[in-house]
N, C-alpha and C positions, 0 to 999 in steps of 0.2 A: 681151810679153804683159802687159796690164794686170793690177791685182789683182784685178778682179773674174773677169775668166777666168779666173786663176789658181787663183781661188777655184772655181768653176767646175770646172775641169777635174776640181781633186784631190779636189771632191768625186765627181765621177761616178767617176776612180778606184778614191778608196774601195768605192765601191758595185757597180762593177763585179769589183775585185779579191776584194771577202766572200762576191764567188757566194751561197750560201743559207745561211750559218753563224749570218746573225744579227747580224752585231757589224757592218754598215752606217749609218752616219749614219741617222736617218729627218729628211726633207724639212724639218722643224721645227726641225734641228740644224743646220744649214747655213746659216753667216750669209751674209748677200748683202744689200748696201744698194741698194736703187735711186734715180738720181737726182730730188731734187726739181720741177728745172727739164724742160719740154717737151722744148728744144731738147738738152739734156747726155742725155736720155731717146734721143732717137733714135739720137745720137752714140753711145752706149752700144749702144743694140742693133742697128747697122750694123757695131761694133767686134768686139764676142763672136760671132762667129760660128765662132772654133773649132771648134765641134761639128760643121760642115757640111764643116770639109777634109776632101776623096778619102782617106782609111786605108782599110783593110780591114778595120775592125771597125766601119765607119759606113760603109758600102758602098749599104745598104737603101735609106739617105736621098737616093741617086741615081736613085730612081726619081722624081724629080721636077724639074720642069726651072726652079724658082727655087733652090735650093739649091747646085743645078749653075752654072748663071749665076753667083751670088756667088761658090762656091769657085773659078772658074774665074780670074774677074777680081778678087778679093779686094785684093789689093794696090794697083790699079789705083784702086780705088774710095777705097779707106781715104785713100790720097794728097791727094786732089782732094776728098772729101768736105766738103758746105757744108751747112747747114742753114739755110737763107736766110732763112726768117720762120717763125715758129709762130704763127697765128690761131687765138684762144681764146674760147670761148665754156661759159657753166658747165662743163658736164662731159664737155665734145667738143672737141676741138682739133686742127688737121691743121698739120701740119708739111711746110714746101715745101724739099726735098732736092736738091741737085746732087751730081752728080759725073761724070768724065771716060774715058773708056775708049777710050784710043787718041786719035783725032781727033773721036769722038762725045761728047756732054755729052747725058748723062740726067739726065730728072727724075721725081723719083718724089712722092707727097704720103703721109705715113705718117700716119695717125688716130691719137689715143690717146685713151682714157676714163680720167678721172679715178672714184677709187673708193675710197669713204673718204676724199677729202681729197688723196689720192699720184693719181700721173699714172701710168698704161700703153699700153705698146703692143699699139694693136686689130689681132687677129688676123682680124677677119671682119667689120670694119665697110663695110658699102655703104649708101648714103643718096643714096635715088632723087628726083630734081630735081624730077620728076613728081608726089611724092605731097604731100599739103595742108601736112603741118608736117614735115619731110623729120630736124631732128634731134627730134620730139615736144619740144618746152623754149615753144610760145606764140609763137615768131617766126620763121615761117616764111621772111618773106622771108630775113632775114638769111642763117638758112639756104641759100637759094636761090642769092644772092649770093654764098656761102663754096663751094659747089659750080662754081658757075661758074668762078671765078678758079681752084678744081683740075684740073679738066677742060682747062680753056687750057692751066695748067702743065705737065700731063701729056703734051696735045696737043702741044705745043712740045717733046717730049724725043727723041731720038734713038731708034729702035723698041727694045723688046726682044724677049725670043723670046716672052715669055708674054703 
């Protein structure tokens, strides 16, 4: 287990073990550094996914069939895991992801937005081909262009369920 999940875990732990007493970490106590770089960025949040293995006190999260997928194949993935290119553009950047499961090679494209300066991963970013300036930043095509090439990559991956 890395230290970030380490970090990670002990604190949900803690927070789960203090029930309603009060004496829990709050959010703002809990160190956790995230990586500067795009690519260590994705690496990182393809890694910690801890929280997503089948226990029985994280059951709920199986109502979902991306979380399902990784805890399923987890190991599988972490192996083979590539982070091929990260294409960056001020405050939007997509990262082109491999990895192996079985005899399939999937690819995935992860988004992150940069915020303040630190690079994250976007949890809801869609940026439609179709619309006039697709990242809003003045350069549409480019945009266009950086859609394209994920779309391919995407196209080219081995199905998955979702």
């Amino acid at each position: 287990m890395t230290k970030h999940a380490a970090l990670f875990v002990a604190a949900v732990s803690a927070l789960v073990g203090a029930g309603c007493s009060g004496t829990a970490p709050s959010a703002h106590q809990i160190e956790y550094s995230v990586p500067k770089q795009p690519a260590e960025l994705v690496k990182q949040y393809y890694r910690d996914v801890d929280w997503r293995l089948p226990e029985k006190k994280y059951e709920f999260l199986f109502l979902l069939d991306g979380p399902t997928f990784i805890a399923k194949h987890r190991d599988a993935m972490l192996k083979t895991l590539e982070v091929v290119e990260t294409a960056e553009v001020e405050t939007i950047a997509a990262s082109f992801v491999r990895y192996s499961i079985g005899g399939n090679i999937y690819r995935q494209v992860k988004w992150l937005r940069k915020v303040d300066g630190t690079w994250y991963v976007s949890q809801r970013a869609y940026y439609s081909s179709y619309g006039d300036d697709p990242f809003k930043d003045g350069n549409p095509e480019r945009a266009k262009q950086l859609l394209k090439r994920t779309d391919q990559w995407e196209k080219d991956s081995a199905p998955i369920w979702w």
